[in-house]
LOLOVO-30037 format. One record per residue (C-alpha): residue in one letter; x negated, y negated, z. Coordinates in pm, whole numbers, plus 50000, padded with zeros to 5 digits. Layout:
% LOLOVO-30037
NODE  r     xx     yy     zz
NODE  A      X      Y      Z
...
% end
This chain:
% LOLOVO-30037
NODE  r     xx     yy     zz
NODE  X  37374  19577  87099
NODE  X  37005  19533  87045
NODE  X  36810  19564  86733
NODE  X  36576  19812  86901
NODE  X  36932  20047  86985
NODE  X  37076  19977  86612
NODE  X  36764  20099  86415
NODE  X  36697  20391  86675
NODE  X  37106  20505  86597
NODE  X  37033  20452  86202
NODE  X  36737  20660  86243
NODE  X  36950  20908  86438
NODE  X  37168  20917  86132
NODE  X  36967  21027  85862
NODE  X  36870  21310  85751
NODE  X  36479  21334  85650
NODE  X  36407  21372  85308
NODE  X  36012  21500  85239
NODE  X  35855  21369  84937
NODE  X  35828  21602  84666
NODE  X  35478  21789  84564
NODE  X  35325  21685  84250
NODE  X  35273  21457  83974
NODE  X  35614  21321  83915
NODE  X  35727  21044  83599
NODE  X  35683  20712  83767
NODE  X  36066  20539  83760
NODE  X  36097  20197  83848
NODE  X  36461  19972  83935
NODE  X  36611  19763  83654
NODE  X  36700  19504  83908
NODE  X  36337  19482  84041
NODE  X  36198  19458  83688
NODE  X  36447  19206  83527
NODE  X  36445  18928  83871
NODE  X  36194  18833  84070
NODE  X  36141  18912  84394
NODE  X  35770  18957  84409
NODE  X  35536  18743  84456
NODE  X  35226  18771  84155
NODE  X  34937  18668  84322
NODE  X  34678  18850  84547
NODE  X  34688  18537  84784
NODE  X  34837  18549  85080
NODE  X  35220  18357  84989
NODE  X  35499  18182  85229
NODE  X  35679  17953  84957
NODE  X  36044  18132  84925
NODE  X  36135  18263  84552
NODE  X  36462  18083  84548
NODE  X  36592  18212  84170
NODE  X  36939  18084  83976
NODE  X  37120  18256  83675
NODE  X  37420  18187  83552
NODE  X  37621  18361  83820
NODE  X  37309  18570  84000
NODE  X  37111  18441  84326
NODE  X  36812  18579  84469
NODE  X  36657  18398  84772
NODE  X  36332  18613  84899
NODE  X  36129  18501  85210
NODE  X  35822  18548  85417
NODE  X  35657  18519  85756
NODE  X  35361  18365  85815
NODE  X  35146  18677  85952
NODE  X  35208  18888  85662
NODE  X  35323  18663  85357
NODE  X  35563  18761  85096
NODE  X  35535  19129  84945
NODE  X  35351  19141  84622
NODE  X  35434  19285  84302
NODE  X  35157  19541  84404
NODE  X  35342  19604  84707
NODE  X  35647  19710  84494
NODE  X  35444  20088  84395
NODE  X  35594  20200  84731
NODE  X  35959  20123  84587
NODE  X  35817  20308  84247
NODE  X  35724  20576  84435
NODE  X  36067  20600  84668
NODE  X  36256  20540  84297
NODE  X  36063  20856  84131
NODE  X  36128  21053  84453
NODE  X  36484  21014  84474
NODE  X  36523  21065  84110
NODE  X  36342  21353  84095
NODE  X  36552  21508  84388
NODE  X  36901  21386  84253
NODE  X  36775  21566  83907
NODE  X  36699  21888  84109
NODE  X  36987  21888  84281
NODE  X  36812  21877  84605
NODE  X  36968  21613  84868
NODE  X  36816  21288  84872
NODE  X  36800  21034  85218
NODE  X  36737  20677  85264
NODE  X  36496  20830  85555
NODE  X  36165  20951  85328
NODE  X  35883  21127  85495
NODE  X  35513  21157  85338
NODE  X  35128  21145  85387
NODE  X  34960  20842  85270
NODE  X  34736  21047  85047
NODE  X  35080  21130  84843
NODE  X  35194  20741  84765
NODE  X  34800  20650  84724
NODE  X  34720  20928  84421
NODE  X  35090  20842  84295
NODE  X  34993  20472  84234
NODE  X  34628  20549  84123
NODE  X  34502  20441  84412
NODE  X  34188  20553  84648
NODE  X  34226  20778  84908
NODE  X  33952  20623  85178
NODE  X  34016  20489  85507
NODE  X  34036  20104  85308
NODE  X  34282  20220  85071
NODE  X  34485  20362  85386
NODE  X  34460  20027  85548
NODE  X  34579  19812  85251
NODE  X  34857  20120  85254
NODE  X  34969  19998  85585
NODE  X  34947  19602  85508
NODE  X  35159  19643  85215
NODE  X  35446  19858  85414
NODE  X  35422  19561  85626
NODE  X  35497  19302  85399
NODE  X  35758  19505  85231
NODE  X  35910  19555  85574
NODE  X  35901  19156  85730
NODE  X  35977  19007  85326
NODE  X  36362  18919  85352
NODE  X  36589  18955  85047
NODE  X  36956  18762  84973
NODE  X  37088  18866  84669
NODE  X  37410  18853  84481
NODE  X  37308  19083  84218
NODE  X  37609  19371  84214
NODE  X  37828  19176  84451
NODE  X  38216  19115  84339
NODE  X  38121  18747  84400
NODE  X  37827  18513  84316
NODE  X  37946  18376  84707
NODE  X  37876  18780  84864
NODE  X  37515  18755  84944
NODE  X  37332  19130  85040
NODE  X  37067  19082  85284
NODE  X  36777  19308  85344
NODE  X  36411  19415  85335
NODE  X  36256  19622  85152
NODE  X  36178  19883  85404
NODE  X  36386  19868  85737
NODE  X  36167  19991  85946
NODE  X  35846  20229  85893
NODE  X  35645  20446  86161
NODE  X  35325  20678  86164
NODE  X  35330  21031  86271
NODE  X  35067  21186  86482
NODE  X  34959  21584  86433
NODE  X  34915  21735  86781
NODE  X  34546  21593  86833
NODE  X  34728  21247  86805
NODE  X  34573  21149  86451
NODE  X  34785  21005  86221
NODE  X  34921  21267  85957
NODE  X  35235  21099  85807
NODE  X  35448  20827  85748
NODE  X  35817  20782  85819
NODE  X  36024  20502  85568
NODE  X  36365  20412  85565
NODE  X  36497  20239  85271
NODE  X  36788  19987  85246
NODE  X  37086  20059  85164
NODE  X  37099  19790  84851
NODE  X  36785  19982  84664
NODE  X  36898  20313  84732
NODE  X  37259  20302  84607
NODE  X  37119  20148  84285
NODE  X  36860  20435  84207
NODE  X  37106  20694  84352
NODE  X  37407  20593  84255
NODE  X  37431  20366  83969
NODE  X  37131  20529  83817
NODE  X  36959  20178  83755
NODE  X  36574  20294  83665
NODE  X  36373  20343  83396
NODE  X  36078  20543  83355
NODE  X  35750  20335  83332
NODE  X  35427  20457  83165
NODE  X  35162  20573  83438
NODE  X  34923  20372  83259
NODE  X  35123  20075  83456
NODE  X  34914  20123  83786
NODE  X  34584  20049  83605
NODE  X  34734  19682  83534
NODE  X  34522  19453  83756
NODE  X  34720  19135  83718
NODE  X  34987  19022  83898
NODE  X  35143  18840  83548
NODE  X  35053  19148  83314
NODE  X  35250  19373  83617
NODE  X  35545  19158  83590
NODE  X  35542  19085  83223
NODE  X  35506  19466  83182
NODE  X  35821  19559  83364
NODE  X  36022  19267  83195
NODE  X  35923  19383  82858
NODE  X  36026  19746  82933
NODE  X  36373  19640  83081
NODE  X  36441  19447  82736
NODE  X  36325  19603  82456
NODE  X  36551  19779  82315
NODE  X  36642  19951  82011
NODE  X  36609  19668  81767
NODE  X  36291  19684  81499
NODE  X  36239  19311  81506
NODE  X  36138  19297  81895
NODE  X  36261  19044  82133
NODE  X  36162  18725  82252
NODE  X  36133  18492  82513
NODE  X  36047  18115  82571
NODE  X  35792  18016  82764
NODE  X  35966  17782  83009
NODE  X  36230  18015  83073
NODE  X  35976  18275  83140
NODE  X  35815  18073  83397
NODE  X  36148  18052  83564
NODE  X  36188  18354  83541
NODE  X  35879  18498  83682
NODE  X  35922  18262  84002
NODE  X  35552  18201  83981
NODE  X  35413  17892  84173
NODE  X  35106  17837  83890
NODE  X  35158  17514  83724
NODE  X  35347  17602  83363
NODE  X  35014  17514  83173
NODE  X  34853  17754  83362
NODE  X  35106  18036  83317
NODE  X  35123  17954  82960
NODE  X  34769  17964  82916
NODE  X  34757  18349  83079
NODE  X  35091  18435  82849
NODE  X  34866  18355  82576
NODE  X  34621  18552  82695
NODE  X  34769  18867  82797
NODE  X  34875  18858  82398
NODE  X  34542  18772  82292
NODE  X  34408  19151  82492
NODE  X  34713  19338  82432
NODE  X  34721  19470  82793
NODE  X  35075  19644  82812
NODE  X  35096  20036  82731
NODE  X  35343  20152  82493
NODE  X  35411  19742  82325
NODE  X  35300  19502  82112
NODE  X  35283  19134  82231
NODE  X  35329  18817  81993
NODE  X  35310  18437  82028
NODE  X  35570  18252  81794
NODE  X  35625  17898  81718
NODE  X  35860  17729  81590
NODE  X  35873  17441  81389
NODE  X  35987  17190  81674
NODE  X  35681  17302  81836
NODE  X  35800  17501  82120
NODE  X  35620  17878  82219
NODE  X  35802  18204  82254
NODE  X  35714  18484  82304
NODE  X  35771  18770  82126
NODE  X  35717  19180  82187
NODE  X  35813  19477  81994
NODE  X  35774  19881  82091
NODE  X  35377  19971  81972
NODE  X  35400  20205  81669
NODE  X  35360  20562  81769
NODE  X  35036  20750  81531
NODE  X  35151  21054  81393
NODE  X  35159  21381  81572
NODE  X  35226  21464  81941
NODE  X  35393  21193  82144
NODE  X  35190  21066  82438
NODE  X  35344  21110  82762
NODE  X  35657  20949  82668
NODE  X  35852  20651  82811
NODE  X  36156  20807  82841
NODE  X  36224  20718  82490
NODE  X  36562  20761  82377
NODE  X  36737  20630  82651
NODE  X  36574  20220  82556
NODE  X  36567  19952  82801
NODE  X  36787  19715  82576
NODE  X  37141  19894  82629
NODE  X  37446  19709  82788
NODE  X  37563  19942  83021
NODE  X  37382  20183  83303
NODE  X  37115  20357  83178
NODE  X  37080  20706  83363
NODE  X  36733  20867  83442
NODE  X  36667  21217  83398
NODE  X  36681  21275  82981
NODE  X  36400  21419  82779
NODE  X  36145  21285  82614
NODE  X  36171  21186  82179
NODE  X  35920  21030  81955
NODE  X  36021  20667  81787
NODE  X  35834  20571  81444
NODE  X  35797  20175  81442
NODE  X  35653  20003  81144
NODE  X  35317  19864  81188
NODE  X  35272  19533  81318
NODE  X  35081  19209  81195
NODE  X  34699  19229  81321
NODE  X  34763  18888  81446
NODE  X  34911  18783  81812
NODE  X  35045  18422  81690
NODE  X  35320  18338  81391
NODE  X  35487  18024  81271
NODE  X  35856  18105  81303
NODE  X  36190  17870  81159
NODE  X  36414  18118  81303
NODE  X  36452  18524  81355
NODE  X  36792  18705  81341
NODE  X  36924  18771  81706
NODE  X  36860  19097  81894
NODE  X  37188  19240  81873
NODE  X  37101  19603  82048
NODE  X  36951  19387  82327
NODE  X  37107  19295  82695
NODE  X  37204  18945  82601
NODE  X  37354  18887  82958
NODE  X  36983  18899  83121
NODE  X  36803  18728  82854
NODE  X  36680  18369  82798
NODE  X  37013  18216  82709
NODE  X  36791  17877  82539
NODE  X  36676  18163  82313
NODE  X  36924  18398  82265
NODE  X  37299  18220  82325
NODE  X  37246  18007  82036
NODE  X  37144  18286  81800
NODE  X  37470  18442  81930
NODE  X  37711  18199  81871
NODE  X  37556  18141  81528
NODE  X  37616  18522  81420
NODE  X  37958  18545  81537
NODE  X  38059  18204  81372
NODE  X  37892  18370  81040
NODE  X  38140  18700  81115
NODE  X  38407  18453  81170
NODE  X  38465  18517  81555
NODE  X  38456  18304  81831
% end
């Protein structure tokens, strides 16, 4: 059977599903915020991500004429997230095939709405389209690899003078279960899409898939961070912008921190921002935090969280910090983290 006969029968087999009117709360995938599977940098990059955790594999590659989708790229899968939440919620049926104008995904992601914006549109559906993805992340075994891109296939419509009035999406099955399904998305602040960097984008959606309830924040080292992010600048380089992005305080809703420990090596640390009294800004899905073990489900309402204030200062000496029990310890940095573990159950006498 060819390829061109298999997508033409998937097509076939969906039922459309038209974006949604207005100005909807941007959600975002857990998956795509803890792992990487962007690339950071405006540049135009071939080198494969090939990540390693514990039992998790992601292997992401590019072709040549388009290069590896960005992390810029990844609005489109914001916007599919939001619209598919936001239809589930309404109890309106939701479909893998998603139809709407470019003007619609443009003001979503605070983008123009001129003919260059419409043509960076286009390059970024195909990068998101050629960009191959082999994961094991919610397979029964580290061995089960899912392999897909991030938009099957994607076609213009025409209006009846032949100009181009739409666009036609189909999304793979791997993201869609996990936004429909298992409810794996958090809201993001809008304020997101006005991040220009590549690093303060990831570092953003990191930070809101950690921190969770706990007062005293959560932290990362440096190295692992650099693993973590997949990026191909030299680690000097990337620590240099981590200490940075603290230095301007960049990321809505958090507060940013540089630690060091005695031995000399950096972490770093973030906690929620403190809220100022009175009406909550538009919220970031508050009460349902990013730090809990198990699913967290879209859809709740909006509450107001009083953190105390934090130190003017973006750098501390550390010796140690109590661990982040209300955290997801599984997905954390495990140099950080699993010792802090083991030392608080050996002080409660467990093993």
């Amino acid at each position: 059977m060819s390829v061109r006969h298999r997508t033409r029968s998937e097509r076939e087999q969906l039922e459309l599903f038209r974006a949604l009117p207005g100005d909807l709360a941007p959600r975002d995938a857990q998956d795509l915020m803890a792992y990487p599977f962007f690339s950071l940098a405006k540049t135009h990059r071939t080198t494969p991500i090939d990540f390693r955790m514990n039992e998790i594999a992601i292997r992401v590659e590019a072709v040549p004429e388009h290069g590896m989708a960005t992390i810029w790229d990844a609005d489109v899968l914001i916007w599919a997230a939001s619209q598919i939440v936001e239809a589930r919620d309404a109890g309106l049926r939701t479909s893998r095939l998603m139809a709407a104008t470019p003007r619609e995904i443009l003001t979503f992601t605070r983008r123009g709405t001129g003919a260059r914006d419409y043509h960076r549109l286009k390059a970024a559906l195909d990068r998101l389209q050629s960009t191959t993805v082999a994961t094991s992340l919610r397979q029964t075994s580290e061995r089960r690899m899912h392999r897909f891109s991030w938009i099957n296939e994607w076609t213009e419509r025409a209006d009846a003078h032949g100009n181009a009035d739409g666009i036609d999406l189909i999304m793979p099955d791997w993201f869609y279960r996990a936004v429909l399904d298992d409810a794996l998305v958090l809201t993001i602040d809008p304020a997101y899409f006005s991040l220009t960097g590549g690093l303060e984008r990831w570092l953003y959606r990191l930070v809101r898939k950690h921190a969770g309830r706990q007062r005293r924040g959560w932290r990362f080292d440096f190295r692992h961070l650099h693993m973590k992010s997949a990026s191909l600048s030299p680690f000097k380089r990337f620590a240099f912008e981590l200490r940075d992005i603290a230095r301007r305080q960049p990321l809505p809703g958090y507060r940013l921190f540089i630690e060091r420990e005695t031995g000399g090596r950096e972490l770093l640390a973030f906690t929620r921002a403190s809220l100022s009294a009175g009406p909550c800004r538009q919220p970031v899905e508050a009460h349902v935090l990013s730090g809990t073990e198990e699913h967290v489900p879209s859809g709740t309402g909006p509450t107001c969280y009083q953190e105390p204030e934090q130190p003017n200062s973006s750098c501390r000496s550390i010796d140690s910090e109590p661990t982040n029990l209300d955290s997801n310890l599984e997905e954390s940095n495990p140099s950080v983290v699993g010792d802090r573990r083991n030392r608080w159950k050996a002080e409660r006498g467990e093993r």
